[in-house]
C-alpha positions as a LaTeX table, in Angstrom:
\begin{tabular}{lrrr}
\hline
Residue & $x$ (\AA) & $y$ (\AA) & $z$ (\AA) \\
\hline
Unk1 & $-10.86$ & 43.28 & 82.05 \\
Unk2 & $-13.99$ & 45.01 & 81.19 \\
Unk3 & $-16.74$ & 43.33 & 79.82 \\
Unk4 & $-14.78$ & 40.03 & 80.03 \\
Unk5 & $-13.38$ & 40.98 & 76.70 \\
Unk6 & $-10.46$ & 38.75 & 75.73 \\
Unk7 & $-7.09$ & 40.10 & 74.16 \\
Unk8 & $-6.41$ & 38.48 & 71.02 \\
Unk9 & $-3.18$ & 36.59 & 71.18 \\
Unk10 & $-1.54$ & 36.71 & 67.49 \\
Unk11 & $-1.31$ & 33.58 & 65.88 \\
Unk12 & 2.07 & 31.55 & 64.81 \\
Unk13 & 3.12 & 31.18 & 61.45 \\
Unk14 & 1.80 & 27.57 & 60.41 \\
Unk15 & 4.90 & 25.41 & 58.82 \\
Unk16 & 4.34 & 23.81 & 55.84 \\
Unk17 & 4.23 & 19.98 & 56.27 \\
Unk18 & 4.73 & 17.61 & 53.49 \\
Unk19 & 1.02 & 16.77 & 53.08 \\
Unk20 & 0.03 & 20.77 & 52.95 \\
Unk21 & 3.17 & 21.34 & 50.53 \\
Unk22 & 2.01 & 18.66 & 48.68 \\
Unk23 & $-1.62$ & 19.95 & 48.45 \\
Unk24 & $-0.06$ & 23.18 & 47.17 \\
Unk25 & 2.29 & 22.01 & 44.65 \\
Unk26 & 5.48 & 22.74 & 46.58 \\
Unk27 & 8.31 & 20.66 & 48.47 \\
Unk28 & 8.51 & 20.36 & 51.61 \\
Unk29 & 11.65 & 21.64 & 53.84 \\
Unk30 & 12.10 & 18.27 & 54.52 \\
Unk31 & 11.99 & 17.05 & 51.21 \\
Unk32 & 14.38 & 19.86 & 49.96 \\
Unk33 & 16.91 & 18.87 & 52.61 \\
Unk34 & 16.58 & 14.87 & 51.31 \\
Unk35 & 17.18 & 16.36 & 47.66 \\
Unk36 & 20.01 & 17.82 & 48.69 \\
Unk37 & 21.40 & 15.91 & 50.25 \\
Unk38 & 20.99 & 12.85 & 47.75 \\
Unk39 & 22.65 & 15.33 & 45.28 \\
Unk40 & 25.72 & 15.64 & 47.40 \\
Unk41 & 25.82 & 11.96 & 47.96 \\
Unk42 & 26.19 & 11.16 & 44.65 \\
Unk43 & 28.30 & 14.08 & 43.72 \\
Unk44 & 30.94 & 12.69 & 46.34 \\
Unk45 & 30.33 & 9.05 & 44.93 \\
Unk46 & 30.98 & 10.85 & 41.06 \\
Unk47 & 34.33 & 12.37 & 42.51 \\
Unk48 & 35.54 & 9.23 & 44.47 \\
Unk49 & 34.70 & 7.17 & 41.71 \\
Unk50 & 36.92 & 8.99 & 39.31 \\
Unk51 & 39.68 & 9.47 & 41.53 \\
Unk52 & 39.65 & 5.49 & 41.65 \\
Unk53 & 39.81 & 5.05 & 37.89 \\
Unk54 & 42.98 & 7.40 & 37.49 \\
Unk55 & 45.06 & 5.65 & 40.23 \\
Unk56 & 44.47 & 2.44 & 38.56 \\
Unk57 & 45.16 & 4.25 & 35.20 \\
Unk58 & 48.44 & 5.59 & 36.86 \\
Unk59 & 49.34 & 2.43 & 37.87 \\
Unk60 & 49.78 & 1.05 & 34.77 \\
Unk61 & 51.79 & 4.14 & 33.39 \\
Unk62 & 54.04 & 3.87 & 36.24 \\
Unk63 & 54.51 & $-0.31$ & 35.56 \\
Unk64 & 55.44 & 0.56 & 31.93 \\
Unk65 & 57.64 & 2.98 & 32.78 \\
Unk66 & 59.61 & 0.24 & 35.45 \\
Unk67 & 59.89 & $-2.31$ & 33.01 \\
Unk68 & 61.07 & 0.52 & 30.56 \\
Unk69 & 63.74 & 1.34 & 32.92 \\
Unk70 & 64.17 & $-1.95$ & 33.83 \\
Unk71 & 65.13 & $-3.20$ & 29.81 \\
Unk72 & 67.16 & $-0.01$ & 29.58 \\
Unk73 & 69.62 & $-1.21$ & 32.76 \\
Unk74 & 69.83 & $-4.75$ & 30.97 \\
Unk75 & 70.93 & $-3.41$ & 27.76 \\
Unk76 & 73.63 & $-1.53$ & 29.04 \\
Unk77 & 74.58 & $-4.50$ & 31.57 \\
Unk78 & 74.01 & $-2.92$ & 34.28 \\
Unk79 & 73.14 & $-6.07$ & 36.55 \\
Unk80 & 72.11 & $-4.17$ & 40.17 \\
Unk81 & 70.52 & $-1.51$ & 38.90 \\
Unk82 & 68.01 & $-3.71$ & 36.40 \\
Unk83 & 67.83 & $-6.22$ & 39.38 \\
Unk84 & 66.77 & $-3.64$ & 41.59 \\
Unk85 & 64.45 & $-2.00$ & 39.37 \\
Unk86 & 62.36 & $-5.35$ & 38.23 \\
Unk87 & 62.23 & $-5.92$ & 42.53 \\
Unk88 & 60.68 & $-2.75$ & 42.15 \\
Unk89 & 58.53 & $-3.27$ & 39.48 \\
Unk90 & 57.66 & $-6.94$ & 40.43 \\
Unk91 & 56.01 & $-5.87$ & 44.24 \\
Unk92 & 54.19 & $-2.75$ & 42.15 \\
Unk93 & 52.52 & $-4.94$ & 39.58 \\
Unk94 & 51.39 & $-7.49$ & 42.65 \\
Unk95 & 50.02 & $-5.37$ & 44.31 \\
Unk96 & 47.91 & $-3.83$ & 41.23 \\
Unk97 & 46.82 & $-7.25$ & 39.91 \\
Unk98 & 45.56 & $-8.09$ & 43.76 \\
Unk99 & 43.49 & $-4.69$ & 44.26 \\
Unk100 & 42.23 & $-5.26$ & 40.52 \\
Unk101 & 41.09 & $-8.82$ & 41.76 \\
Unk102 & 39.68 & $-8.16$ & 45.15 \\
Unk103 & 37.65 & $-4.70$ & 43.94 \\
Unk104 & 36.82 & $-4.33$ & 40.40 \\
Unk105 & 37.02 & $-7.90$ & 39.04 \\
Unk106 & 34.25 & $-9.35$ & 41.10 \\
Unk107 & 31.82 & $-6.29$ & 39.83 \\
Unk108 & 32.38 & $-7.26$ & 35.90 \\
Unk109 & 31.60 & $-10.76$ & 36.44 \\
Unk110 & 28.38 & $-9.69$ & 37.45 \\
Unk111 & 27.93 & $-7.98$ & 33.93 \\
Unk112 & 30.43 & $-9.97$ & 31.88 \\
Unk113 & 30.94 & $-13.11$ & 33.69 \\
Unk114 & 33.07 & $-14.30$ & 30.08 \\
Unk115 & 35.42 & $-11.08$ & 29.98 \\
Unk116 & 35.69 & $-10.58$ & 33.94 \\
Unk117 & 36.98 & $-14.82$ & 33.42 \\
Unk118 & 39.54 & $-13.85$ & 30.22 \\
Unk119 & 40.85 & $-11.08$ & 32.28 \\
Unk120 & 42.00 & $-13.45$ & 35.23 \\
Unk121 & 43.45 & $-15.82$ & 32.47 \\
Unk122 & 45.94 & $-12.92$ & 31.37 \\
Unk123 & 46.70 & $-12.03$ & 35.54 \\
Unk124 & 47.13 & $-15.50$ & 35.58 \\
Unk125 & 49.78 & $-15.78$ & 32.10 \\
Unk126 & 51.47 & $-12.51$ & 33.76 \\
Unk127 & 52.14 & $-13.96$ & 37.24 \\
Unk128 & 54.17 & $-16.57$ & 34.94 \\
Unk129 & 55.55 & $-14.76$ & 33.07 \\
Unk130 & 56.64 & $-12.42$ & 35.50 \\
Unk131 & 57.84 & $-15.07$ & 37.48 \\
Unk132 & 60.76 & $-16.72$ & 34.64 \\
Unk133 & 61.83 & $-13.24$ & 33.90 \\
Unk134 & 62.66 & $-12.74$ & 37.91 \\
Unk135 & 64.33 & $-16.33$ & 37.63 \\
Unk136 & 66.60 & $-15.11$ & 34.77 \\
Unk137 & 67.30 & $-12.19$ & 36.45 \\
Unk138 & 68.69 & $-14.01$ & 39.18 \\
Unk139 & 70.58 & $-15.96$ & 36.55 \\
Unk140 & 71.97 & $-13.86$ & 35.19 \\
Unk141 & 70.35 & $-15.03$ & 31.70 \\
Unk142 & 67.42 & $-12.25$ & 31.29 \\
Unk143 & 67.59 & $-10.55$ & 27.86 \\
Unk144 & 66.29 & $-6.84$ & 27.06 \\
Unk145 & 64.04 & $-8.61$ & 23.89 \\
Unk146 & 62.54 & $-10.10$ & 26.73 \\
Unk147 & 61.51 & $-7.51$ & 28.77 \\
Unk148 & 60.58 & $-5.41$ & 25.84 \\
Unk149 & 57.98 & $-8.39$ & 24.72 \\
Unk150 & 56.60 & $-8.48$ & 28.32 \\
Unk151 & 56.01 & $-5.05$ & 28.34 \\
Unk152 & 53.81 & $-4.71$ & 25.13 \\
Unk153 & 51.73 & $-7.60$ & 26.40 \\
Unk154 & 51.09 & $-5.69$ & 29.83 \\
Unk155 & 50.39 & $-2.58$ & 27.18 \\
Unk156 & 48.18 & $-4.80$ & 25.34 \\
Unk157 & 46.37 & $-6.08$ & 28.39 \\
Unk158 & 46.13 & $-2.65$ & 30.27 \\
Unk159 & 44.32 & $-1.43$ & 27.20 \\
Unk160 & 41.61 & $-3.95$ & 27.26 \\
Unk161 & 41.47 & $-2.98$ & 31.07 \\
Unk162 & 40.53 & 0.38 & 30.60 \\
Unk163 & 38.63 & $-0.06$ & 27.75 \\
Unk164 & 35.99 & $-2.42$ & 29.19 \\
Unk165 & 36.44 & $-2.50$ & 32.87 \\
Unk166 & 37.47 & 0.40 & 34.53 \\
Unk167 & 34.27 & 2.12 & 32.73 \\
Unk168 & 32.63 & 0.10 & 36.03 \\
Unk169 & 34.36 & 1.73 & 38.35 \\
Unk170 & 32.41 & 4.70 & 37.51 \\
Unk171 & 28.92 & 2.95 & 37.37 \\
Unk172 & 28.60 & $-0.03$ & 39.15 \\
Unk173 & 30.88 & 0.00 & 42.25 \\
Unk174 & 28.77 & 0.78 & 45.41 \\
Unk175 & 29.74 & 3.23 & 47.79 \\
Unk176 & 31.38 & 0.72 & 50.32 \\
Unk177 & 33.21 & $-1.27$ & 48.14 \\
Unk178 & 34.11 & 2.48 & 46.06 \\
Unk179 & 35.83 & 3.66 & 49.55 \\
Unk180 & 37.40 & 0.17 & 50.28 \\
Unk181 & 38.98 & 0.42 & 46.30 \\
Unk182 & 40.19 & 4.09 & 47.41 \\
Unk183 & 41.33 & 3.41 & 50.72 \\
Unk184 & 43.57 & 0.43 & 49.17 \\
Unk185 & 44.53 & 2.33 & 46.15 \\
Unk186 & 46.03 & 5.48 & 48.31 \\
Unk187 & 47.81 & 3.04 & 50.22 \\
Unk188 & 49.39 & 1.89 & 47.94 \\
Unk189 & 50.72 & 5.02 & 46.66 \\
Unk190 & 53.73 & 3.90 & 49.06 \\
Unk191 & 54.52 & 1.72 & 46.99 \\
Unk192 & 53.98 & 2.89 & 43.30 \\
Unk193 & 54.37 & 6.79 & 44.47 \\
Unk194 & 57.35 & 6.51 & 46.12 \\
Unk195 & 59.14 & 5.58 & 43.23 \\
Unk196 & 58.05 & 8.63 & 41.57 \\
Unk197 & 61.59 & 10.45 & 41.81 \\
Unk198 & 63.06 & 6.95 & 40.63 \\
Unk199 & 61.31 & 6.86 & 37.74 \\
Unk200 & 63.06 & 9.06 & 34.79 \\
Unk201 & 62.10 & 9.39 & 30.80 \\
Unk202 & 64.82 & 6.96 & 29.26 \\
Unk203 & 65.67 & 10.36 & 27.44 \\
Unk204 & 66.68 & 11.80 & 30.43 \\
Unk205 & 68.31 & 8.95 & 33.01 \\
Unk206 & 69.44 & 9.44 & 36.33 \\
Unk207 & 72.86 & 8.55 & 35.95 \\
\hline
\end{tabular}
């Protein structure tokens, strides 16, 4: 080249890092992409989280409705069909009392060590009581009045459930333990969601 003139090579667009962002009053890419995706994060957490609370909601629908169902084929004597709906409704409740126990209880203690206790008292008086009504049923001896009085208690004790501690599901349950809850709870549709074409308004009966 003439004159040992250089050519001018044109210059790359500088990226902003975080400290010249920073200088300038912006975000970063990086930081955008963090803010992101923490907002996903806890959108997903938001959605699993209520997801969890209805299937435990729905579980104790679908338990009132069994024991419903269950009265109704005692009052009209009907000896395999209430046997085989309290078999039913006996494995379903189990199994909701256990996930309740191994996922949610344990998290209100930490708040409400005094409620999270009262609340294992009345899994505690239901496993009882749940227990001589299967005895009489294999008696022979249950009576509707029975069943009926069972089933407002479980209303009763559902109530105070989602009144005080499913609220926690929502706000203190940590992602792992969240996705355990949900993992158990979909399961278990199998065994409260199969019975959905089983379980009939007493209005309408399946006979």
């Amino acid at each position: 080249m003439k004159g040992g003139s250089k050519v001018a090579r044109p210059t790359q667009p500088v990226r902003p890092t975080a400290t010249r962002a920073a200088s300038r009053g912006e975000r970063s890419p990086s930081s955008e992409w963090h803010e992101r995706r923490n907002e996903a994060g806890m959108l997903s957490r938001h959605t699993s989280a209520r997801e969890a609370r209805t299937l435990l909601e729905r579980d104790h629908a679908r338990v009132e409705e069994l024991l419903k169902r269950a009265a109704c084929s005692v009052r009209e004597d009907c000896r395999e069909d209430a046997e085989a709906r309290w078999n039913e409704l006996e494995e379903a409740l189990l199994a909701h009392l256990d996930v309740e126990e191994m996922f949610v209880i344990p998290h209100l203690a930490r708040v409400n060590a005094k409620e999270a206790q009262s609340i294992l008292d009345e899994h505690t008086r239901i496993r009882c009581e749940l227990g001589d009504i299967g005895i009489a049923f294999e008696l022979h001896t249950v009576r509707a009045d029975a069943v009926d009085a069972f089933c407002a208690r479980l209303r009763e004790h559902a109530a105070h459930e989602e009144a005080l501690m499913y609220p926690l599901v929502e706000t203190e349950l940590e992602h792992a333990p969240l996705q355990s809850l949900l993992r158990r709870l979909r399961r278990g549709r199998g065994i409260l969601g199969g019975m959905r074409d089983a379980i009939v308004t007493l209005s309408g009966g399946d006979r």
